[in-house]
Every structure is written in structure tokens, then in C-alpha cells.
Backbone as a chain_set.jsonl record, in Angstrom:
{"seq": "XXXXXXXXXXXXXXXXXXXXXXXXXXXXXXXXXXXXXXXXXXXXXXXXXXXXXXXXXXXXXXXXXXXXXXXXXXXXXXXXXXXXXXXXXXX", "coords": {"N": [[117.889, -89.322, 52.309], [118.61, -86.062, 53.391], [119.783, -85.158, 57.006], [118.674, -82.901, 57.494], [116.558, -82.422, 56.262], [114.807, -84.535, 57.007], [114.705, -83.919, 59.788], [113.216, -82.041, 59.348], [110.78, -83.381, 58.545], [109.906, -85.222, 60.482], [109.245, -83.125, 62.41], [107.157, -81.773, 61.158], [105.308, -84.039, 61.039], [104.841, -84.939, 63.564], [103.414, -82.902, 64.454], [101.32, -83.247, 63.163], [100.487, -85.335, 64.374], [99.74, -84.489, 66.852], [97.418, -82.577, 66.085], [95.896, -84.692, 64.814], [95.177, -85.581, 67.434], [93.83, -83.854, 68.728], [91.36, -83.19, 66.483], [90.246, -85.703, 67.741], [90.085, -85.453, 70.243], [87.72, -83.44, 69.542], [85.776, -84.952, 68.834], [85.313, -87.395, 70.915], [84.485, -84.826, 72.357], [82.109, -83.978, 71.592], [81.97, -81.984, 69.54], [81.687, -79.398, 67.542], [80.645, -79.995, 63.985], [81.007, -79.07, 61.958], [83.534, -77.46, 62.486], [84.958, -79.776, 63.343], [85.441, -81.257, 60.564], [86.489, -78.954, 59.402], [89.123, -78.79, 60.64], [89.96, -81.694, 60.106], [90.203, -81.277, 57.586], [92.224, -79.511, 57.664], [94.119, -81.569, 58.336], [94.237, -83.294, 56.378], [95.564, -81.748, 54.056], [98.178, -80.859, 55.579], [99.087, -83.433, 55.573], [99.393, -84.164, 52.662], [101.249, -82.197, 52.414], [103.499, -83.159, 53.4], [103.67, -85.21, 51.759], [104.205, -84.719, 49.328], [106.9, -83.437, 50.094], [107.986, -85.796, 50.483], [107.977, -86.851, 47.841], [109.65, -85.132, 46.582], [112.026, -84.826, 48.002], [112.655, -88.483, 47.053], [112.295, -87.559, 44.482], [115.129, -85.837, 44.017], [117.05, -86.92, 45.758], [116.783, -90.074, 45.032], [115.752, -91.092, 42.525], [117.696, -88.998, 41.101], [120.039, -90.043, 41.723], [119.784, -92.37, 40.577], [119.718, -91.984, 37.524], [122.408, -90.895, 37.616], [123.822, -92.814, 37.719], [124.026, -94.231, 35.408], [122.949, -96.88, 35.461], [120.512, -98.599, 33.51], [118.69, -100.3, 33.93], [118.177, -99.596, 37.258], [117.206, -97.417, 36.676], [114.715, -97.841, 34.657], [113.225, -98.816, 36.773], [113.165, -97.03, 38.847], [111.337, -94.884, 37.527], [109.166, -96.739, 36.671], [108.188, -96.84, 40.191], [107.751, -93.779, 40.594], [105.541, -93.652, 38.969], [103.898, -95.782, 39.366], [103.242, -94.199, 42.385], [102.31, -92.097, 41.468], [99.377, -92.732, 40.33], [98.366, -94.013, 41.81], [97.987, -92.125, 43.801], [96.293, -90.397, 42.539], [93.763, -91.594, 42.483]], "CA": [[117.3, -88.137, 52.888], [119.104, -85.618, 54.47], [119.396, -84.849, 58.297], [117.644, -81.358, 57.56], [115.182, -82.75, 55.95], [114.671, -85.574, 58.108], [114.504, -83.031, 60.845], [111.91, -81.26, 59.254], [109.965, -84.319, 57.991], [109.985, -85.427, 61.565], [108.793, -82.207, 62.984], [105.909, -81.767, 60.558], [104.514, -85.238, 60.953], [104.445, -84.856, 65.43], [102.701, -81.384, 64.353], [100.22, -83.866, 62.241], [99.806, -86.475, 65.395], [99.12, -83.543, 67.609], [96.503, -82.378, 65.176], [95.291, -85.895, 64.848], [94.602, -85.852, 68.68], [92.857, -82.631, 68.897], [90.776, -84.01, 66.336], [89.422, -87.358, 68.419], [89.025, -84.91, 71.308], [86.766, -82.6, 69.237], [85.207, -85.825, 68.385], [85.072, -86.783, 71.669], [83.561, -83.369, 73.449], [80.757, -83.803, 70.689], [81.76, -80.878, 69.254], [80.288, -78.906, 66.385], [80.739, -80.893, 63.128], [81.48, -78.23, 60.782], [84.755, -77.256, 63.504], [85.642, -81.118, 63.1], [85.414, -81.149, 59.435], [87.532, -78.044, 59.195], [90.235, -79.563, 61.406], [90.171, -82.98, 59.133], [90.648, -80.964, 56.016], [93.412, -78.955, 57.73], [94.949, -82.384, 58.307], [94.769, -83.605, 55.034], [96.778, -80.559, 53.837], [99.185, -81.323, 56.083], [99.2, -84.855, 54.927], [99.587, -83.79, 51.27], [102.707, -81.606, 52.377], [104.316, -84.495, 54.097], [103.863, -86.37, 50.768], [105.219, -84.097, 48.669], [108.182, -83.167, 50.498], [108.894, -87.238, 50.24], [108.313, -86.991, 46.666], [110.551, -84.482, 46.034], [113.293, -85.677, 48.263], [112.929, -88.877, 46.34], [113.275, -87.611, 42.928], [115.866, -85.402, 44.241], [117.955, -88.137, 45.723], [116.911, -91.521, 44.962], [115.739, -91.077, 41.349], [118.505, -88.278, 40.375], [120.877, -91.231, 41.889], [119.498, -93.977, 39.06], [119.846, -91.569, 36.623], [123.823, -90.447, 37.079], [124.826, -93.854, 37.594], [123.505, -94.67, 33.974], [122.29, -98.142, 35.799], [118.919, -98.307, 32.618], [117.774, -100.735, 35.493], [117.401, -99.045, 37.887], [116.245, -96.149, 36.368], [113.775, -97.93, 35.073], [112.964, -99.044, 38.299], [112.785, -95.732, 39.839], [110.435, -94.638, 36.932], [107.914, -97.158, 37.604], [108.085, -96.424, 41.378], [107.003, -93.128, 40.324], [103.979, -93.551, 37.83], [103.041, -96.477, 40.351], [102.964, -94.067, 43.647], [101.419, -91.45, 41.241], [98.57, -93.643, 40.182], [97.715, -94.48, 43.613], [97.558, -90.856, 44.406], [95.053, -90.049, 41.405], [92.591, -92.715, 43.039]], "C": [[118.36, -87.459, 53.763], [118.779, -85.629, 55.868], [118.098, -83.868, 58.392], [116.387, -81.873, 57.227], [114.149, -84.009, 56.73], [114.197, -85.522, 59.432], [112.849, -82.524, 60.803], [110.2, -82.304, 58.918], [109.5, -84.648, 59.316], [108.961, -84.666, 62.626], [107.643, -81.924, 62.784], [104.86, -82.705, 60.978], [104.495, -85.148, 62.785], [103.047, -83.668, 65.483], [101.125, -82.068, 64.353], [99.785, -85.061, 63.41], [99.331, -85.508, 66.21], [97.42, -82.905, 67.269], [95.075, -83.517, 65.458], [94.197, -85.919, 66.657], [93.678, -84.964, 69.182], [91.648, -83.213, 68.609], [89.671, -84.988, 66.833], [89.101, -86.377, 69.349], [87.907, -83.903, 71.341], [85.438, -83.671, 69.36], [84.138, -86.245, 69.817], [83.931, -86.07, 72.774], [82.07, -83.259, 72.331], [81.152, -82.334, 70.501], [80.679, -80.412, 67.865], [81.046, -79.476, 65.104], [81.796, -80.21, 62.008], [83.296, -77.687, 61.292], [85.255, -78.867, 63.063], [85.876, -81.209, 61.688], [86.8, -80.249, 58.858], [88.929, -78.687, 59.51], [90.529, -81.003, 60.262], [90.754, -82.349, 57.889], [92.117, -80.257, 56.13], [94.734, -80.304, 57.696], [95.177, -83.034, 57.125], [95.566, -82.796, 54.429], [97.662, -80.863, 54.618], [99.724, -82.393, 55.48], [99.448, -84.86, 53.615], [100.977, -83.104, 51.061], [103.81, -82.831, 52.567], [104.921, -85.113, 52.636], [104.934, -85.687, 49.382], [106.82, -83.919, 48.872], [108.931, -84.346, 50.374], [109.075, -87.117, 48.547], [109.39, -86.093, 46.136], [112.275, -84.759, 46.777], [113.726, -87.159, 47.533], [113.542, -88.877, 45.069], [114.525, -86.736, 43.45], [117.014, -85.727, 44.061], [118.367, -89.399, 45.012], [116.932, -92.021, 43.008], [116.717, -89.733, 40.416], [119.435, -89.205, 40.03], [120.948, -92.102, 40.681], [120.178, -93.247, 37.989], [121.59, -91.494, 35.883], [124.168, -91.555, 37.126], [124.855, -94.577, 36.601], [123.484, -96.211, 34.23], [120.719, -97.92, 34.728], [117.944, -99.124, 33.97], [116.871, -100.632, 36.918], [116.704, -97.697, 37.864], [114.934, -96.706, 35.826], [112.6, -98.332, 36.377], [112.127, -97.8, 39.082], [111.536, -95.191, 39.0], [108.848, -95.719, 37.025], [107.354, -97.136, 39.045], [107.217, -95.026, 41.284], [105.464, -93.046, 39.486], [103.122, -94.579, 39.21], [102.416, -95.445, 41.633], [101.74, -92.58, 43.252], [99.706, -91.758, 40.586], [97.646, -93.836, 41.51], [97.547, -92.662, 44.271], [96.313, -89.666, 44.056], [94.021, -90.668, 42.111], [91.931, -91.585, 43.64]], "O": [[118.931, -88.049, 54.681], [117.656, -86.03, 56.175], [117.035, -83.944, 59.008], [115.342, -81.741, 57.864], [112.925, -84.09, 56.832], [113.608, -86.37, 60.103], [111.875, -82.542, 61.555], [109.017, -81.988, 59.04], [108.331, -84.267, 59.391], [108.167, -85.202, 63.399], [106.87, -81.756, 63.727], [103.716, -82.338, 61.245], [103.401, -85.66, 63.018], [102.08, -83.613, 66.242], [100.147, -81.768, 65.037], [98.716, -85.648, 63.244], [98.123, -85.694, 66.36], [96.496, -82.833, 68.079], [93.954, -83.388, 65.949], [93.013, -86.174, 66.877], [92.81, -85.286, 69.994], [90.874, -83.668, 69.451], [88.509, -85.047, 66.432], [87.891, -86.205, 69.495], [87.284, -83.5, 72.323], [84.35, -83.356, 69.842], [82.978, -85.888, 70.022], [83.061, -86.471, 73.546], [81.172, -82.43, 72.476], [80.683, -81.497, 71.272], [79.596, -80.79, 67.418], [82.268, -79.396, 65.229], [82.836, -80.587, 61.467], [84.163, -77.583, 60.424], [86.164, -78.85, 62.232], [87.104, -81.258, 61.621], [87.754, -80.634, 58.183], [89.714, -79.034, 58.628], [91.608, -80.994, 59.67], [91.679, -82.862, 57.26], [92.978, -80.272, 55.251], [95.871, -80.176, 57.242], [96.331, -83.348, 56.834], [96.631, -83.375, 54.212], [98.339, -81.576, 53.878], [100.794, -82.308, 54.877], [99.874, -85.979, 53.329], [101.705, -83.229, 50.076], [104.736, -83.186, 51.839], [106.087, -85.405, 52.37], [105.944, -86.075, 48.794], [107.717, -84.176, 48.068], [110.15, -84.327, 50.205], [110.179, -87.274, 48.026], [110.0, -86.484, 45.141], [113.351, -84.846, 46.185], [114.932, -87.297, 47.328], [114.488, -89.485, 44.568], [115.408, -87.433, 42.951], [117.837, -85.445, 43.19], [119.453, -89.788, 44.581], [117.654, -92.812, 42.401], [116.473, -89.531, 39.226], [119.813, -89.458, 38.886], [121.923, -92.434, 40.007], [121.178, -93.764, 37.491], [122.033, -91.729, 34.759], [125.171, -91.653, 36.42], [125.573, -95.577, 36.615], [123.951, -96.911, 33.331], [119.863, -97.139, 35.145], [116.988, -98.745, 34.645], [115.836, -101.073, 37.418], [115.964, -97.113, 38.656], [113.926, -96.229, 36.346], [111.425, -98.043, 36.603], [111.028, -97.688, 39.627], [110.554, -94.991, 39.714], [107.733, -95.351, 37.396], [106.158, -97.383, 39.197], [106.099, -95.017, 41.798], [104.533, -92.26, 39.662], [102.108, -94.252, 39.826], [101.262, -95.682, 41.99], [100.856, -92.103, 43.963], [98.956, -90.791, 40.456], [96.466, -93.75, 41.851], [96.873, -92.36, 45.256], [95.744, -88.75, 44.648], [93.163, -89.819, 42.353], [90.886, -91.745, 44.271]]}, "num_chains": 1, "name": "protein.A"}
């Protein structure tokens, strides 16, 4: 992973604990449900960016990596890493 991205990965995910804490104190102040709800779904979107941005820095990096070093090993490797983390994301 780059710095930049590392930066930004970083930045996003404090955004997403901040969020998080709002959240518990809507929770909390007994607020109004449909306001809490909203807020949860905004955090899952968040949480969906996050994931992406790893997946694509992965294949980017980690699985471009397997590929040029014509290691079949660890490319396959990296290819089951993927189907596995996309599998688990279908659920």
C-alpha cells in the first residue's frame, strides 16, 4: 500500500469511528429510530468504501505483483484470496 493511500485509508476509517460514536450517542439520547437507522446505513456505505479501496489496492499491488513475477503459485494463491474474500462478501 502506498503512503497516499494509507493516508487516505487512515483518514476515512477515524471519519467511520467518529460516525460510529455519534451513532451510540444517538442510541444513547433515545433518539428517534428512523435518524439512527439512517446514520447506520450511512456507516455501512462508508464501510463498503473502505473495503473496496482495500480491494483495489490489493489487486493493484499485491495481485498485479503475483502476476509479473510469473510465480503460478502464488498467483494462484492470490486468486483464491480473491474468490475466497469475494464469497464472504456475497453472504
Amino acid at each position: 500500500m502506498t503512503d497516499d493511500n494509507k493516508t487516505k485509508l487512515l483518514n476515512r476509517l477515524r471519519r467511520i469511528e467518529g460516525q460510529m460514536r455519534g451513532v451510540t450517542r444517538m442510541v444513547e439520547e433515545d433518539r428517534y429510530c428512523i435518524d439512527i437507522l439512517t446514520q447506520t446505513q450511512a456507516l455501512r456505505a462508508a464501510l463498503v468504501k473502505v473495503e473496496t479501496e482495500l480491494l483495489r489496492n490489493h489487486v493493484d499491488h499485491c495481485v498485479r505483483g503475483a502476476f509479473a513475477s510469473g510465480d503460478s503459485q502464488d498467483q494462484q494463491a492470490k486468486i483464491e484470496e480473491l474468490v475466497e474474500v469475494l464469497q464472504r462478501t456475497a453472504r
